[in-house]
C-alpha positions as CSV (number, residue, x, y, z in Angstrom):
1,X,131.8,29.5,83.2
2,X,135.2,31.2,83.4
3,X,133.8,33.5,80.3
4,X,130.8,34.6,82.3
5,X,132.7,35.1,85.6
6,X,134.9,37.3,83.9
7,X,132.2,38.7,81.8
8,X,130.3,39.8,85.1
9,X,133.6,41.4,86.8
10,X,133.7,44.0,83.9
11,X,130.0,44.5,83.7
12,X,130.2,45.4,87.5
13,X,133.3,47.4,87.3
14,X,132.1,49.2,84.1
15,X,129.2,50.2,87.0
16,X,131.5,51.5,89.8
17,X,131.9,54.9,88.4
18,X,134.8,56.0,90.7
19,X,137.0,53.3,90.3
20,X,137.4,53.4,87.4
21,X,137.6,57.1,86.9
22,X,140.6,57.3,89.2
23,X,141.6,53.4,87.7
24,X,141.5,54.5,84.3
25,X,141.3,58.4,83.5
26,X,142.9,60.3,86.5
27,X,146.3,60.0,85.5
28,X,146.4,59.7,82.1
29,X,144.0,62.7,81.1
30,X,145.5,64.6,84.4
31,X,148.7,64.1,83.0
32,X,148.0,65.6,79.6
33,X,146.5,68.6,81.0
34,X,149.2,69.7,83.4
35,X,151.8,68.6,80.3
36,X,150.1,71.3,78.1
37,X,149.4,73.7,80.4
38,X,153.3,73.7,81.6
39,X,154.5,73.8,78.1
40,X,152.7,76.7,77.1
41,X,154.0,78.4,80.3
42,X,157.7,77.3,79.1
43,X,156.7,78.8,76.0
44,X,155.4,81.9,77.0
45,X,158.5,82.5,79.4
46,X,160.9,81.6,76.0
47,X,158.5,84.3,73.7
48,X,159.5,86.8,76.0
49,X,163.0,86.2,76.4
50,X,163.7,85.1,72.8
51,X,165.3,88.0,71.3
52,X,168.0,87.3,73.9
53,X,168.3,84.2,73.6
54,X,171.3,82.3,71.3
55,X,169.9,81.2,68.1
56,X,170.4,77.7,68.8
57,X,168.0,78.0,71.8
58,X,165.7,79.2,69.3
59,X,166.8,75.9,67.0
60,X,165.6,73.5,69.6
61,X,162.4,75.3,71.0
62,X,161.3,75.5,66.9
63,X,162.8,71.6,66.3
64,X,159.9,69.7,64.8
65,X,158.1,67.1,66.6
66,X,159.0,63.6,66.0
67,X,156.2,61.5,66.7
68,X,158.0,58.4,67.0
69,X,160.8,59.8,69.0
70,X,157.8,60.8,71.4
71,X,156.2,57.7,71.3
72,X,159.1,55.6,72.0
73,X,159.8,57.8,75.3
74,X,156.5,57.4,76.4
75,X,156.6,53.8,76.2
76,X,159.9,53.5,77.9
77,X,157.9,54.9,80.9
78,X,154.2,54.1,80.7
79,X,154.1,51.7,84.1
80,X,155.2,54.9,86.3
81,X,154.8,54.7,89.9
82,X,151.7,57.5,89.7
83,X,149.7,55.2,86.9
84,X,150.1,52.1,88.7
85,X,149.3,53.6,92.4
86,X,145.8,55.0,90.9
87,X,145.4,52.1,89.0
88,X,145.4,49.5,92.2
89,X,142.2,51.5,93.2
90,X,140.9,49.5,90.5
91,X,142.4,46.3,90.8
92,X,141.4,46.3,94.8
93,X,137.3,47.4,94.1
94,X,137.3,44.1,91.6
95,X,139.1,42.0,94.7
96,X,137.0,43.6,97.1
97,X,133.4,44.0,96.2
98,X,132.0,41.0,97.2
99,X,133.3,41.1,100.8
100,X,132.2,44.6,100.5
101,X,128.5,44.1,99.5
102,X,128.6,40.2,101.1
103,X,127.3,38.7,97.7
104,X,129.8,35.9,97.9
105,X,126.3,34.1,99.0
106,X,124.7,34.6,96.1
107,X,127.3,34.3,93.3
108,X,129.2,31.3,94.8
109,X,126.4,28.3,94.2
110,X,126.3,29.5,90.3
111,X,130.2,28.9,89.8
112,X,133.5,27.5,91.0
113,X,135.6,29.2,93.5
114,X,139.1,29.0,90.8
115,X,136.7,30.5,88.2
116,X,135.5,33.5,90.3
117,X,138.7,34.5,91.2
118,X,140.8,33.8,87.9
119,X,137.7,35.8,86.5
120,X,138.7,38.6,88.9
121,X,142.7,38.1,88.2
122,X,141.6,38.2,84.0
123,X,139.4,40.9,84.7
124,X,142.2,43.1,85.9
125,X,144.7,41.9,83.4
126,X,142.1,43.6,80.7
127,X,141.2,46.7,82.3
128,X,145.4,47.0,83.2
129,X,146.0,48.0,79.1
130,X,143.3,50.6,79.5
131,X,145.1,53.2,81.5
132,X,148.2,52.4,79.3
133,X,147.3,52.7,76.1
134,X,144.8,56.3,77.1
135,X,148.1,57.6,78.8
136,X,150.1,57.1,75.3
137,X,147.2,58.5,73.5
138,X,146.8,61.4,75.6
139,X,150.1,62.5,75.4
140,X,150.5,62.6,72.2
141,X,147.4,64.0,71.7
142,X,148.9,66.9,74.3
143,X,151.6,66.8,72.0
144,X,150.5,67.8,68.7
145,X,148.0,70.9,70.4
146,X,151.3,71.8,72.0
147,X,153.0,72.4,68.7
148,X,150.4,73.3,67.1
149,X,150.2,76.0,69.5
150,X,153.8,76.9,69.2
151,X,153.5,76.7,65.2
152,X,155.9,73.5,65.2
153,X,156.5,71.4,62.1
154,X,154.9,67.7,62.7
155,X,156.4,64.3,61.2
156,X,155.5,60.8,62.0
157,X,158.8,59.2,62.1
158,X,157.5,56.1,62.7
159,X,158.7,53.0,61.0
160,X,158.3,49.4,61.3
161,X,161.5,48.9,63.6
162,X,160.2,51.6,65.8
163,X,156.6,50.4,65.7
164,X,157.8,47.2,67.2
165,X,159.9,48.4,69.8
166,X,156.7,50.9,71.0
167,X,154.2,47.1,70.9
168,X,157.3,45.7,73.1
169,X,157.2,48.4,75.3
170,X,153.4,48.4,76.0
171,X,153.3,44.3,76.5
172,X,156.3,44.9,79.1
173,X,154.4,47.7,80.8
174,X,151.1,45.7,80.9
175,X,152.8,43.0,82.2
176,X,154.1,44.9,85.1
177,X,150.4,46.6,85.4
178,X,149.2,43.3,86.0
179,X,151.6,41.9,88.5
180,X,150.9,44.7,90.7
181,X,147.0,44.4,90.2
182,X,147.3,40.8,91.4
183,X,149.1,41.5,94.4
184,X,146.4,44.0,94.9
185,X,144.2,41.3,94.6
186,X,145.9,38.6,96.7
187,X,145.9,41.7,98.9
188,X,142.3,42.4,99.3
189,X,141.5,38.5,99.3
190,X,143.8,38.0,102.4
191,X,142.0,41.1,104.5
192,X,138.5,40.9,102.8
193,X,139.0,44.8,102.1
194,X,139.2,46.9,99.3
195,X,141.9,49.6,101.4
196,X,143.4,46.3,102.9
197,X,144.3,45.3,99.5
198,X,144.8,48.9,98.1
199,X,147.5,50.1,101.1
200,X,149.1,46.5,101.3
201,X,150.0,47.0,97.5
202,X,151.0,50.3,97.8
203,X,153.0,49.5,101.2
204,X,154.6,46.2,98.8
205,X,155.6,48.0,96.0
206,X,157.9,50.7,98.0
207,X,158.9,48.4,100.4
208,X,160.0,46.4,97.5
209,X,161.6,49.0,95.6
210,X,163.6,50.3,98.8
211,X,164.7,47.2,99.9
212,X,166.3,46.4,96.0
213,X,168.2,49.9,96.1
214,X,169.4,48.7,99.5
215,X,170.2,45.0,97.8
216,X,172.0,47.2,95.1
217,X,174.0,49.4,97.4
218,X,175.5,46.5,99.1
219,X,176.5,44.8,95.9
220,X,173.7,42.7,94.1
221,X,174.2,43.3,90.5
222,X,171.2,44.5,88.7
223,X,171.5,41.7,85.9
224,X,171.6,39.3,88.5
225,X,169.4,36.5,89.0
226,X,168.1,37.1,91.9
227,X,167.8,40.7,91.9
228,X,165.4,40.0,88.6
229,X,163.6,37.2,90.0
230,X,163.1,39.1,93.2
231,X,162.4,42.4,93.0
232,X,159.8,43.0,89.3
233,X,160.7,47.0,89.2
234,X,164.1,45.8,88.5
235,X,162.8,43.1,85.8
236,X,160.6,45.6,84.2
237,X,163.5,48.4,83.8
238,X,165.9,46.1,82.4
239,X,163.1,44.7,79.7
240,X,162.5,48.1,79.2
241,X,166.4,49.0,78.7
242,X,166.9,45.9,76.2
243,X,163.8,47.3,74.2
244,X,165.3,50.8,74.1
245,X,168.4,49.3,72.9
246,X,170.5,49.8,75.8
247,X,173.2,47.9,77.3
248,X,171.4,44.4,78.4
249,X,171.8,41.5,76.3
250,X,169.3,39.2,75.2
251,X,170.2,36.8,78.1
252,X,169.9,39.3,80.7
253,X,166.4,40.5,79.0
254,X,165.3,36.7,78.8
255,X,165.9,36.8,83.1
256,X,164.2,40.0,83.7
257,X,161.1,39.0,81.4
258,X,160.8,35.3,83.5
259,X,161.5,37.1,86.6
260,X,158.4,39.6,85.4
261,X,156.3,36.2,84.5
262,X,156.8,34.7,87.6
263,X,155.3,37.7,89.5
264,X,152.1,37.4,87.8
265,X,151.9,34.1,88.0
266,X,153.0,33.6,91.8
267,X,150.1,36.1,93.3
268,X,147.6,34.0,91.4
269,X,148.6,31.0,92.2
270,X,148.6,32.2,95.9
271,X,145.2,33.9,95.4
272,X,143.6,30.7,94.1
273,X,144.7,28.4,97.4
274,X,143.9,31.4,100.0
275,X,140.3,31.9,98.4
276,X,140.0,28.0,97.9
277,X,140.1,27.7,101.9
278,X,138.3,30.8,102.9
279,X,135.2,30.9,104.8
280,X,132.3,32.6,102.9
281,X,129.9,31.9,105.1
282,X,130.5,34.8,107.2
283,X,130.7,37.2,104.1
């Protein structure tokens, strides 16, 4: 039953055309596009002034492109502020619909209430890897026609190390796609909206990140416990950081990937006892 309750939250969502255009393909195709678009300007601007240029300007703006050098940055970055914000339009229609079209009525007697909504929390976990894995693609995509362009050398550079470092990287940023697509859910549970849940997100998510550079200012440690387990933009940058190699040990790493953990699995939990005691009836 759990199957076909998360079976039915894609089908629907694979329906609602705008969500997931925004959800899904907004940023990471938008991105691509403006990325091109500004490097050919960049490139233009350096054709013209080239012959005054030092030669080791020239050096760099004719260096090859090192795929896995590129895909490793991207990585290092994919859960960015913009991606996630466009992708909670997503994560609050799946919350949302059913207050929003009042089918509770009709879909509650065929199935249990912890089934519907883990189907909608497992629903958005699936969809969250979409937007992630089209954003890496697209910029790399944007990537080669920009050196193409430029008449750039092209070499993989990727080996197994690095290939390992980029799956890290993408789990880590799913992860943190996920935990805010829950509390988008738990969100849009709590106000039976689909903005409710989208703006309460939004609103927790700076609110969260303000308050830990304010916790930081006045002498929290970022490797600290309770900076990790508190704030999950700080336990997805440190993850990130250990996977790029970077000064955090595996300890630290092991606190800031719990921390992470726990913030999926808290707005869960909480959405499972909230929609356990709601009133449908009124839907």
């Amino acid at each position: 039953m759990l199957f076909d309750a998360v079976r039915a939250e894609l089908l629907r969502f694979s329906r609602n055309t705008q969500a997931w255009f925004w959800a899904l393909l907004a940023i990471p195709v938008g991105t691509a596009i403006v990325g091109i678009l500004f490097r050919q300007f960049l490139y233009g601007q350096f054709q013209k002034a080239e012959a005054n240029l030092p030669a080791s300007v020239g050096q760099i703006a004719h260096a090859p492109l090192d795929l896995g050098t590129l895909m490793v940055d991207q990585a290092s970055q994919l859960a960015g502020a913009n991606l996630l914000a466009f992708f909670l339009i997503g994560a609050a229609a799946i919350a949302a619909s059913d207050y929003r079209w009042e089918t509770w009525r009709l879909i509650r007697p065929r199935n249990s209430r912890l089934n519907l909504v883990l189907g909608k929390a497992l629903a958005i976990a699936i969809i969250a890897a979409i937007p992630l894995l089209l954003f890496l693609l697209c910029e790399i995509v944007a990537q080669i026609i920009s050196a193409s362009i430029e008449h750039r050398t092209i070499k993989i550079g990727l080996d197994a190390n690095r290939f390992m470092t980029i799956l890290g990287m993408v789990v880590a940023s799913w992860l943190r796609a996920i935990q805010t697509g829950l509390v988008a859910l738990l969100a849009a549970l709590a106000t039976r909206s689909l903005f409710g849940g989208f703006v309460i997100a939004i609103a927790f998510g700076f609110g969260s990140f303000m308050v830990e550079r304010m916790m930081l200012g006045l002498g929290w440690g970022p490797s600290e416990w309770r900076t990790l387990l508190l704030f999950p933009s700080a336990a997805y940058a440190t993850v990130q950081t250990y996977l790029a190699h970077g000064p955090v040990t595996v300890a630290i790493a092991a606190k800031a990937l719990t921390g992470l953990l726990l913030w999926v699995a808290a707005p869960t939990a909480l959405s499972v006892w909230l929609f356990q005691r709601q009133d449908l009836s009124k839907e």
